[in-house]
Legacy VTK file of the C-alpha trace (Angstrom):
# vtk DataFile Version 3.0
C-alpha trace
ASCII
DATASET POLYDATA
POINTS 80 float
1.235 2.195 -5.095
1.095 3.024 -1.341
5.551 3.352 -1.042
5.237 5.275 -4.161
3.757 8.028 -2.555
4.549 7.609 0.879
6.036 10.810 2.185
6.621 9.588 6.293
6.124 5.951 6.281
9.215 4.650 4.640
10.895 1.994 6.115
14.862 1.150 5.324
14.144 -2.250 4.036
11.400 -1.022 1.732
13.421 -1.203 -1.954
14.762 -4.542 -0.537
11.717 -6.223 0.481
10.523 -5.401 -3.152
12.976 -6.694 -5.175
12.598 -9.571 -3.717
8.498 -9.867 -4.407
7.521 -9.714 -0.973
5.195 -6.618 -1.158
1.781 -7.225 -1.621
-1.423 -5.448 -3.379
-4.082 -8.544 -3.430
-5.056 -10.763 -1.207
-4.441 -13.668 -3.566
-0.724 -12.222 -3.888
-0.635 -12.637 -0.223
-2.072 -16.709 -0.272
0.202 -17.946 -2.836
3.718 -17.153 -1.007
1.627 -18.960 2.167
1.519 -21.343 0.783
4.352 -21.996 -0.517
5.724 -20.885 2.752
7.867 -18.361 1.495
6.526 -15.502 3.718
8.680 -13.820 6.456
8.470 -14.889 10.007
6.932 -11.054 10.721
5.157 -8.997 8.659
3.041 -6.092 9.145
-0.109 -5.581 7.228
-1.235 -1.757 7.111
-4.998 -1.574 6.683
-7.251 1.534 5.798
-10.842 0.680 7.398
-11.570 4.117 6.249
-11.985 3.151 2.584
-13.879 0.566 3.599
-17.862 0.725 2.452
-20.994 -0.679 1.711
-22.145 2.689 0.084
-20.966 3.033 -3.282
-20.880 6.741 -2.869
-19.272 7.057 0.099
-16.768 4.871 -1.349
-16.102 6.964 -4.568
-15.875 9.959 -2.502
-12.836 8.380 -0.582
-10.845 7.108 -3.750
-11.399 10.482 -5.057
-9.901 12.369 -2.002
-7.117 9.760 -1.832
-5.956 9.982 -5.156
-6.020 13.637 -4.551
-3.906 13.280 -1.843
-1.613 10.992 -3.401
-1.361 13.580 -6.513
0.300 16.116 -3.803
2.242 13.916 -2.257
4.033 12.994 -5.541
4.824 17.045 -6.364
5.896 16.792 -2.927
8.552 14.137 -3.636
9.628 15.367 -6.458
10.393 18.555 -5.223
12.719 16.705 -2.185
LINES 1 81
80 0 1 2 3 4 5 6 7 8 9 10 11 12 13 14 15 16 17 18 19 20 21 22 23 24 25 26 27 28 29 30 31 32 33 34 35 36 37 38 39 40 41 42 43 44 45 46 47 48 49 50 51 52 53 54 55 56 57 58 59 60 61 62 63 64 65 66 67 68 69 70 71 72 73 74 75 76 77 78 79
């Protein structure tokens, strides 16, 4: 979902990159391309450590303020 709603972080090779499978959203989707040893030679991995907890509510409260934010970020795009 994340280059769906992405408003800054786009990167030129994004649309590219995904047509040809290599963008990720599990860890097992990450293993089996290792593999295989089809990964690229770099890759970057972006991380939220934020959204990471051992407190169920504190971890409802942050899905629920990010898909929020991701709800204005798409009426921002399609206003662009």
């Amino acid at each position: 979902m994340g280059n769906r709603v992405s408003v800054r972080d786009k990167m030129p090779q994004q649309e590219q990159r995904k047509s040809h499978g290599l963008t990720f959203r599990t860890t097992k989707a990450i293993i089996r391309p290792a593999e295989r040893g089809s990964l690229p030679h770099k890759m970057m991995i972006t991380v939220h450590p934020q959204r990471w907890s051992s407190s169920a509510a504190t971890w409802v409260k942050e899905l629920v303020w990010q898909n929020a934010k991701n709800l204005l970020k798409r009426a921002l795009i399609s206003i662009r």
